[in-house]
N, C-alpha and C positions, 0 to 999 in steps of 0.2 A: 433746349432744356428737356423737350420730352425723348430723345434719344440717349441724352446721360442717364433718363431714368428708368428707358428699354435696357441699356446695358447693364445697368446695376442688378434690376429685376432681372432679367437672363442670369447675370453670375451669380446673385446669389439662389436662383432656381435648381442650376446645374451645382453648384455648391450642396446645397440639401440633399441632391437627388444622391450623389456621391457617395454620404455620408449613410443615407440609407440603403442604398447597392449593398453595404456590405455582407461577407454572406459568413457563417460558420458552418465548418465542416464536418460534423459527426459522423463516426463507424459504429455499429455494435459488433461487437465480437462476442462468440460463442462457442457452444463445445463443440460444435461443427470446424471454429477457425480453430481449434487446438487449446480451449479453455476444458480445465476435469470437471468443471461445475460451472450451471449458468449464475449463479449468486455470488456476485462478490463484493468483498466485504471492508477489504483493505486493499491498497496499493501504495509498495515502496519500490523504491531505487535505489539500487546496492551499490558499490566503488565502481564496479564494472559497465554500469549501464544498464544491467539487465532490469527486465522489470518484472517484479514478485506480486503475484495476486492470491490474496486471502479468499478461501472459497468455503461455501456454508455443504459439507459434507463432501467436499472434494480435495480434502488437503491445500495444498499451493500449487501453482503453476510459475514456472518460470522461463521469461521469454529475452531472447537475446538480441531480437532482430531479424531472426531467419528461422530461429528452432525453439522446441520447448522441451519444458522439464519437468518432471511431476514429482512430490515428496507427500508421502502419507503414512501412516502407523505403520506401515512396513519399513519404512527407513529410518523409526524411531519416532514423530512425532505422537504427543500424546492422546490426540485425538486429532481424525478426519474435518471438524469444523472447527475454523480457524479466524477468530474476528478481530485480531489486528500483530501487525510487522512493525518493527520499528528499528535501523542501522543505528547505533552507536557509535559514540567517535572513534570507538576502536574496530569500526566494520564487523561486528557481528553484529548477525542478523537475529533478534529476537521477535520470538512467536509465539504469542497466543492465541489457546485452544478452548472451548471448551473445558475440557477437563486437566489445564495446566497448560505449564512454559517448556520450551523447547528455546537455544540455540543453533544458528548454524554457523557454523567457525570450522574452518580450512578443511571445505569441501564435503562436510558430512552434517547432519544434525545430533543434536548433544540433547539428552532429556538430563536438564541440570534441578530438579524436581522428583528426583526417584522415588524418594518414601512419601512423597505427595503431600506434602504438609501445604501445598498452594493447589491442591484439585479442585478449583473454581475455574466460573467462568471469567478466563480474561479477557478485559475488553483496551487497554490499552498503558501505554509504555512513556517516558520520558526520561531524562536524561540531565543531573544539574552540572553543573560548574567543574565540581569536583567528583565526577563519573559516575557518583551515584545512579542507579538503573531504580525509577519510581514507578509499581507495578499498582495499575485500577483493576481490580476486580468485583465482582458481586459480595466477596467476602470484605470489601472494605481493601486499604492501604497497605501495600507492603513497598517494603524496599531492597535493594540487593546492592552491598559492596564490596567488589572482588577485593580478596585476599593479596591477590600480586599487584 
């Protein structure tokens, strides 16, 4: 009897022990690994795989696996800080800025916001049923649905 009760007590010992071994593995990455900005704010993943980080005065960075990529007021977004990405079912990449929305669609960024009637801070995106694009910002609720 006291050796079926060694055994039990051993398995279930090494049992516990096991379950607590486990370990997680965290990275930081920085602008030292290839990030524009150490603040980030947003992360999505586009068709491709790559992954797009929202940065607080660094535009986006966009990382493939091996290389990156940087977009900022110089390629058309409307502003350098950028607090949320959000894919669409039709794979474009929406982006909010500070001071408005930008797309990126086949390979370029699109300021679909030109006369600014949305120059608020946007903080985020979703997407219902019927394609609707439903836009949170500081100014309150908007919505966007495409013509085609």
């Amino acid at each position: 009897m006291l050796f079926r009760k060694t055994i039990i007590f051993v398995f279930l010992f090494f049992s516990l022990y096991l379950t607590k071994a486990q370990r997680f593995n965290f990275r930081q990455f920085s602008v030292e690994d290839g990030l524009s900005q150490s603040q980030v704010f947003d992360i999505e993943q586009d068709a491709y795989g790559n992954m797009w980080f929202a940065t607080y005065g660094g535009g986006i960075t966009v990382y493939n696996g091996t290389a990156v990529k940087y977009y900022s007021t110089n390629d058309g977004l409307p502003n350098n800080s950028v607090n949320s990405l959000f894919l669409s079912s039709d794979s474009t990449m929406w982006i909010g800025t500070l001071k408005g929305i930008a797309i990126y669609k086949d390979d370029k960024i699109v300021d679909v916001d030109p006369e600014r009637k949305l120059q608020s801070n946007i903080e985020d995106f979703a997407e219902d049923t019927s394609g609707t694009i439903w836009i949170g910002s500081y100014d309150g609720l908007w919505k966007y649905k495409s013509d085609s």
